[in-house]
C-alpha positions as CSV (number, residue, x, y, z in Angstrom):
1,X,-77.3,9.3,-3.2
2,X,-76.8,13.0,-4.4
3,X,-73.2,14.2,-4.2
4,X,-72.5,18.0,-4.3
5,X,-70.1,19.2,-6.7
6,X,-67.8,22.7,-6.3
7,X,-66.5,23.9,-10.0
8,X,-64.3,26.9,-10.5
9,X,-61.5,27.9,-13.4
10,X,-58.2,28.7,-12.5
11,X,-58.8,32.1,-14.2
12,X,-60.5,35.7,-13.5
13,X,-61.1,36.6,-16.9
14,X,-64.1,37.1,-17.8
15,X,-64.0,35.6,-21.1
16,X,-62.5,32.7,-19.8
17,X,-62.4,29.1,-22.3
18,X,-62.0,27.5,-18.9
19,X,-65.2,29.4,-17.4
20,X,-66.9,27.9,-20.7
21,X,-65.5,24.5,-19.5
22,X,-66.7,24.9,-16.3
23,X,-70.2,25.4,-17.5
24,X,-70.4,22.3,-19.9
25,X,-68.8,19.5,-16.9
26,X,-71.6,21.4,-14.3
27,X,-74.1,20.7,-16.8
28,X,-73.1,17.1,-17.3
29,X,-72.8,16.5,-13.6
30,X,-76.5,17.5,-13.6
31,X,-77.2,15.0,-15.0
32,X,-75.9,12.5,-13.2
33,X,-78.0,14.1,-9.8
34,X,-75.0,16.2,-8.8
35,X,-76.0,19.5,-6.4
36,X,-73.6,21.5,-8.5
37,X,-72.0,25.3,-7.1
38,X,-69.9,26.9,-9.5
39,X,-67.3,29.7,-8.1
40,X,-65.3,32.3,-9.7
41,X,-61.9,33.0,-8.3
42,X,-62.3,36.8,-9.2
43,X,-64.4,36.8,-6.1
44,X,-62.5,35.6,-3.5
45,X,-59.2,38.0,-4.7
46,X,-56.0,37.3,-1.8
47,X,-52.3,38.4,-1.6
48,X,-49.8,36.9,-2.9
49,X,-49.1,34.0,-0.4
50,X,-46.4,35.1,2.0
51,X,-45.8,34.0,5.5
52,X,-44.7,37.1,6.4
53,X,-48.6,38.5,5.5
54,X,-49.7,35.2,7.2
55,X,-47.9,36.0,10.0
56,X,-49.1,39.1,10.6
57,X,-52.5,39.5,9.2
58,X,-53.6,35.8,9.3
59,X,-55.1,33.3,6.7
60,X,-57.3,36.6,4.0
61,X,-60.4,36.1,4.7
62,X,-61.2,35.5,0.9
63,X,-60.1,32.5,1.5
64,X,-61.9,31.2,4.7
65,X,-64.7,32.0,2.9
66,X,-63.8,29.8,0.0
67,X,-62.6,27.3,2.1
68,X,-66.3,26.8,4.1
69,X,-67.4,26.6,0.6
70,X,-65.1,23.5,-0.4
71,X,-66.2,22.0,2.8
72,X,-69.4,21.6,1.7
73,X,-68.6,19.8,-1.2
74,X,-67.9,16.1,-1.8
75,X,-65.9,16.6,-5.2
76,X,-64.8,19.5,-7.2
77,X,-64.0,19.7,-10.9
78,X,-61.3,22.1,-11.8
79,X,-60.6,23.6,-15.3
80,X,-56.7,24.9,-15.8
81,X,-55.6,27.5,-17.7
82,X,-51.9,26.7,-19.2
83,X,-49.8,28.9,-18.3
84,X,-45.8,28.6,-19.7
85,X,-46.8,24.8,-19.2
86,X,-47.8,24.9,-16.1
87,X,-50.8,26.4,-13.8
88,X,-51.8,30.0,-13.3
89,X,-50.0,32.0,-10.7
90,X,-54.3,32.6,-9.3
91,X,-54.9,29.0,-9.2
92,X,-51.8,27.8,-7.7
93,X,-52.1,30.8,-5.0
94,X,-55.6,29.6,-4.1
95,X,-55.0,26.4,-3.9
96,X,-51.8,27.4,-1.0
97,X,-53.7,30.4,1.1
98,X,-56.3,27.7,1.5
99,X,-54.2,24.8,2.1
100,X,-53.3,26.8,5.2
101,X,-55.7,26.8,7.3
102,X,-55.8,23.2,9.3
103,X,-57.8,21.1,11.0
104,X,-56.7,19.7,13.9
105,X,-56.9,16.0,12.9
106,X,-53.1,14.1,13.2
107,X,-52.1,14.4,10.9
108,X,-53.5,17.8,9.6
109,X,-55.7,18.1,7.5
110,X,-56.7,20.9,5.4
111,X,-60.3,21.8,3.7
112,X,-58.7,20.5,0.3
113,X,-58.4,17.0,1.7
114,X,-61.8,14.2,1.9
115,X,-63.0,14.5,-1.2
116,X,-62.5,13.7,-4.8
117,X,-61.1,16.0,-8.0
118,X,-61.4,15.9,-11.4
119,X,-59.5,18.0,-13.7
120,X,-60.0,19.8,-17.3
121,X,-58.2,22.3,-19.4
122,X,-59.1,24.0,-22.7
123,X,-57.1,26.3,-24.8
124,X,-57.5,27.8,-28.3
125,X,-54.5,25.5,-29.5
126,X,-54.4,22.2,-30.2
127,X,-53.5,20.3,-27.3
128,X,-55.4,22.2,-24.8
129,X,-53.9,22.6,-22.1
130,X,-52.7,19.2,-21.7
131,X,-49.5,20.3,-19.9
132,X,-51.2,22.7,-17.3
133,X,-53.7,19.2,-17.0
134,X,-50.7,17.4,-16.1
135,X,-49.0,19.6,-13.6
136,X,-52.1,20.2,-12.0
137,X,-53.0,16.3,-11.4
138,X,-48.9,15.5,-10.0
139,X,-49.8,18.9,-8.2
140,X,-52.8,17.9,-6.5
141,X,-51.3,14.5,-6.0
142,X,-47.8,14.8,-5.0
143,X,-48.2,18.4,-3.4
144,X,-51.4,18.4,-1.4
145,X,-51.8,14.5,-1.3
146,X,-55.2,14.4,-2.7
147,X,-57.7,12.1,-5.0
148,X,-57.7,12.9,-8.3
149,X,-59.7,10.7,-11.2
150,X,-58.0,9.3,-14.4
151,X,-60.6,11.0,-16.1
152,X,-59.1,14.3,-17.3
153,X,-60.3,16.7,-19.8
154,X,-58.0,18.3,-22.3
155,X,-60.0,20.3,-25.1
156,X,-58.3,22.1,-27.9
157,X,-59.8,24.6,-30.0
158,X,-62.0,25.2,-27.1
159,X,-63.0,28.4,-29.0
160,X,-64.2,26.4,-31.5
161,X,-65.9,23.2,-29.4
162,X,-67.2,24.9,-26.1
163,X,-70.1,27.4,-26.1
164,X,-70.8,30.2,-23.9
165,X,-73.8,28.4,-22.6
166,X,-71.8,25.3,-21.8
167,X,-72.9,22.7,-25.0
168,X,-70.3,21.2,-26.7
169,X,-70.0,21.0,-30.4
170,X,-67.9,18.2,-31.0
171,X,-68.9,14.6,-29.6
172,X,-65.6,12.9,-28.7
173,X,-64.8,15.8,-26.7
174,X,-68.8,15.7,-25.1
175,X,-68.0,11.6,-24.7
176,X,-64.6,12.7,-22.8
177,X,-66.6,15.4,-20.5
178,X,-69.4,12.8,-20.0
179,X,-66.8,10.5,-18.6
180,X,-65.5,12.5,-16.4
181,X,-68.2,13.4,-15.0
182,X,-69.8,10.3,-14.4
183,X,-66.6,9.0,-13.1
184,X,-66.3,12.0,-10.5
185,X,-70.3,11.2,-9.4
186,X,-69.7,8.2,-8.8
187,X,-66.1,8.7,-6.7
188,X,-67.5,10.9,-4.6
189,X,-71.0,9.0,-3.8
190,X,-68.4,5.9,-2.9
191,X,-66.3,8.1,-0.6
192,X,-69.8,10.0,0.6
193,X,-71.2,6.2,1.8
């Protein structure tokens, strides 16, 4: 049963590691028959959240848009920038002006919620982005109540691993991406069935 997979960095930039990281898991899910759409945040730019602004203006429209685009997704694969140890001020604002609007299940639901994440991180040091990894998984867990997989992907020197065209270099680190991958397939075809 094919499964379609959403992946998008945490970051606008344009040379992005964690753009190159999206490339590499949406070529592995390929593999595995995953209907793969890959997003960049640049393109879906929203205030700062404030409920003041949501108040008054409503949930931006950047992000209804990206929220009928999660909704038609049975798992999505997020790569994490680091950022002081934690996530980047654009990921974590995407993540709340979605988580706004509501279904009107009991009790609410939001277009995060029914389906399955897997997380990633690279950097150009050593541990790459392992803490921003973490933060985002208790994050997505804690905060929003969602299902992550074990499965995470922390690649260092992702300068040095990770090419622009998405192959990887180094084969623990394509094992570790292969694994994740096949772990979030398979997740989201159980929860699909």
């Amino acid at each position: 049963m094919s499964v379609k997979l959403l992946f998008f960095a945490g970051s606008a930039r344009k040379a992005s590691l964690n753009k190159r990281l999206v490339k590499a898991a949406s070529l592995k899910a390929e593999e595995f028959g995953a209907e793969i759409t890959i997003v960049d945040l640049k393109d879906y730019q929203m205030p700062i959240y404030c409920g003041d602004i949501e108040e008054s203006d409503g949930v931006p429209e950047a992000a209804q848009k990206l929220a009928e685009i999660v909704k038609q997704h049975d798992g999505i694969f997020i790569a994490c920038p680091e950022y002081n140890s934690s996530i980047t001020p654009l990921l974590k604002n995407t993540l709340d002006w979605v988580s706004r609007l509501k279904t009107d299940a009991t009790p609410p639901r939001t277009p995060w919620h029914d389906r399955v994440y897997a997380i990633g991180g690279t950097s150009m040091g050593m541990m790459g982005g392992l803490r921003g990894i973490q933060y985002m998984a208790q994050l997505l867990i804690n905060g929003y109540q969602l299902q992550v997989i074990p499965q995470t992907v922390a690649v260092g020197k992702g300068h040095e691993i990770i090419e622009d065209d998405g192959s990887i270099t180094n084969p623990q680190v394509e094992a570790m991406l292969i694994g994740s991958m096949k772990a979030l397939v398979e997740t989201a075809q159980k929860l699909k069935s």
